[in-house]
N, C-alpha and C positions, 0 to 999 in steps of 0.2 A: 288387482293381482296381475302379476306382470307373467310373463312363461319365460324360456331358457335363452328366446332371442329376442328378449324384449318386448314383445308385442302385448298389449292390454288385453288382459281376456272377462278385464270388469271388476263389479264386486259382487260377492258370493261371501260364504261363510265360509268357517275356517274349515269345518270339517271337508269341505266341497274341494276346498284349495285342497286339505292335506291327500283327497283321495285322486286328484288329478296330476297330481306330484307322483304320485305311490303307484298311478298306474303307465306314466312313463320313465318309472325308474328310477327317479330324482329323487331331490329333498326340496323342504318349503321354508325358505330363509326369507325372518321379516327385516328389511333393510330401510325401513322408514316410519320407527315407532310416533312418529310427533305429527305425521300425517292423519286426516279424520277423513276417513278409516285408513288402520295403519296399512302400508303397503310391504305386499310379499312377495316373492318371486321366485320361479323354482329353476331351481339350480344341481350342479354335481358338487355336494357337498364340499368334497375331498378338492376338488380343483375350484373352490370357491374360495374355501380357506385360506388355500397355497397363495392364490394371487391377492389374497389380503394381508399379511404375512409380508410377502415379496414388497408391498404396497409402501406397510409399515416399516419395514429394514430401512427401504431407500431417505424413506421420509426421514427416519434417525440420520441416515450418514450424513443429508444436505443440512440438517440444525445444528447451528450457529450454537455450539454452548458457552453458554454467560457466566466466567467465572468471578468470584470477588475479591481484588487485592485489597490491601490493606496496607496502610503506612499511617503508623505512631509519629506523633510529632508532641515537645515538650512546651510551655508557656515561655520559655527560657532560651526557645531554638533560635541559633544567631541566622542571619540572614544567608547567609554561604549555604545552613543547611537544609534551609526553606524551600533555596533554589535547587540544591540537588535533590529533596524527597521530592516535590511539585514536578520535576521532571519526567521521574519515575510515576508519576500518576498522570502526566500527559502521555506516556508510553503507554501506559495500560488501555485508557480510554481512545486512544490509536487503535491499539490492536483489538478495539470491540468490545472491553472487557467494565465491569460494572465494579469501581471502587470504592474505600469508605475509606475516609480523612478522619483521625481521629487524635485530638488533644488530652493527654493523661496528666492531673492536677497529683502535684506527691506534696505530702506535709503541707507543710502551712499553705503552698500554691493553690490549694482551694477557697482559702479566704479572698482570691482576688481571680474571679472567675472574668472578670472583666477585659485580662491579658488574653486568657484563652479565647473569647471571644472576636477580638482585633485579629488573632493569630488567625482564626478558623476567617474571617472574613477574607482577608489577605489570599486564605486558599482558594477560596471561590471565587476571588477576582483573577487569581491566575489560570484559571479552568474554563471560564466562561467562555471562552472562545472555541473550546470542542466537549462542551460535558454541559448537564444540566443535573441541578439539584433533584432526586427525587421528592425531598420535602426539605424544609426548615432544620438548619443541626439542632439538636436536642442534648438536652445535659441528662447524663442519667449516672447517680454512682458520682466517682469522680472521672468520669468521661465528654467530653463534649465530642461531639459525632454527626457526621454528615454523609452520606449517601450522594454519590454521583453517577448517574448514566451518560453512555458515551451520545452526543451530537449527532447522528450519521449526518444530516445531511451537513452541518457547520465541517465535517472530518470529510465529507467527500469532497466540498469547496476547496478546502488544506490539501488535499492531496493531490487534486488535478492544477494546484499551481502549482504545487511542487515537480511534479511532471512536467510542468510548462515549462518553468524553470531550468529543469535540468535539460531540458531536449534543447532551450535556447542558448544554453552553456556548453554543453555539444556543437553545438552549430558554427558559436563561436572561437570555440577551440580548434573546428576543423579548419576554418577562414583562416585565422592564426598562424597552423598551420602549414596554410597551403600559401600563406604570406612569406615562411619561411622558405619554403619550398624555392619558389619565386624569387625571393632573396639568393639563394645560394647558388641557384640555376646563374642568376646574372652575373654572382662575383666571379663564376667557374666561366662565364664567355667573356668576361672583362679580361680575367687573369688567359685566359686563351690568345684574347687578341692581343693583350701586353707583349707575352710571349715570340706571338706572328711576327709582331713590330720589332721585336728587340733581333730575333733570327733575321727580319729582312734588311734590317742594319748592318747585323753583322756581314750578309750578303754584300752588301754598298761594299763596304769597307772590303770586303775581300776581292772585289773587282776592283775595285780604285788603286788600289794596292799591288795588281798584275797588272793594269796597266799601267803605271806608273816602272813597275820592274820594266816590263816589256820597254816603254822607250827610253830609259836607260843602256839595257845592250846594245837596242841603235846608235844614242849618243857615243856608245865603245867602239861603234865597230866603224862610225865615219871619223870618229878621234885618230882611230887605227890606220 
């Protein structure tokens, strides 16, 4: 028997427990039936309960709930729509979720259960890489039927290269860019110094030009 702040006070009989509970005011809560002799402990009932309660809410909100999609597939599905339903059950098993592949045989399509079973194989080959079979598909009715649970760790592998991935496509696109950047910096100091060059021509030219007038009026004025 344990007391309110955990301390061992031994073993003793129940009645022993229930009246050293009763004369500090408590209750006497067994909290380890599977223990020999079971273990009890006394406690404030009322604020035992609360924080068992509070225990369990939380525990609910962090559980992961497993739901189960579903996608019909025919003996007869062309390949286009193999690839779109298969997609949609690698989404699901992405997102955590527990699917079941299932082939539906109409009319005569049961006499040749042999298509559905290439078909259901095919499914499983495009899965393996983030799902595992709970068991063997099964024919029941005219259904053949498979059960898949998601990979985590084959889907955590997936998703941190996808990550990788994209953070290196980032990186590269910033390089990119900042190549451009680069680029347009030089054509704007190219086309600046074009500019310089072409203004300090014009310059030349416009001194060449006053001097030239200039010894001209000289030639006038010793003509004169």
């Amino acid at each position: 028997m344990l007391d309110d702040e955990g301390n061992a006070l031994g073993v003793m009989s129940s009645n022993e427990a229930m009246r050293i509970a009763s004369s500090r005011g408590m209750d006497l809560v067994e909290i380890s039936s599977a223990s020999k002799p079971p273990v009890c402990k006394i406690v404030d009932y009322g604020k035992f309960n609360y924080e068992r309660q509070k225990k369990e809410k939380l525990a609910k909100k962090n559980q992961h709930v497993m739901n189960i999609k579903e996608i019909r597939f025919n003996p007869n599905t062309d390949t286009h729509d193999i690839d779109f339903k298969t997609k949609h059950l690698r989404q699901f098993l992405m997102e955590g979720h527990k699917v079941k592949a299932y082939v539906t045989f109409k009319g005569r399509m049961i006499t040749h259960p042999e298509i559905g079973r290439k078909l259901m194989d095919e499914i499983v080959e495009k899965l393996n890489d983030i799902g595992k079979l709970e068991a063997s598909p099964r024919m029941e009715g005219k259904q053949l039927y498979a059960f898949f649970l998601p990979d985590k760790l084959k889907i955590q592998a997936i998703k941190d290269a996808d990550a990788k991935e994209k953070k290196l496509e980032k990186k590269l696109a910033k390089t990119e860019s900042k190549k451009e950047e680069d680029k347009e910096t030089k054509n704007i100091e190219s086309e600046d110094k074009e500019t310089k060059n072409i203004e300090s021509e014009d310059n030349s030219t416009d001194n060449s030009e006053s001097i030239l007038e200039v010894n001209n009026n000289k030639d006038g004025k010793e003509d004169a």
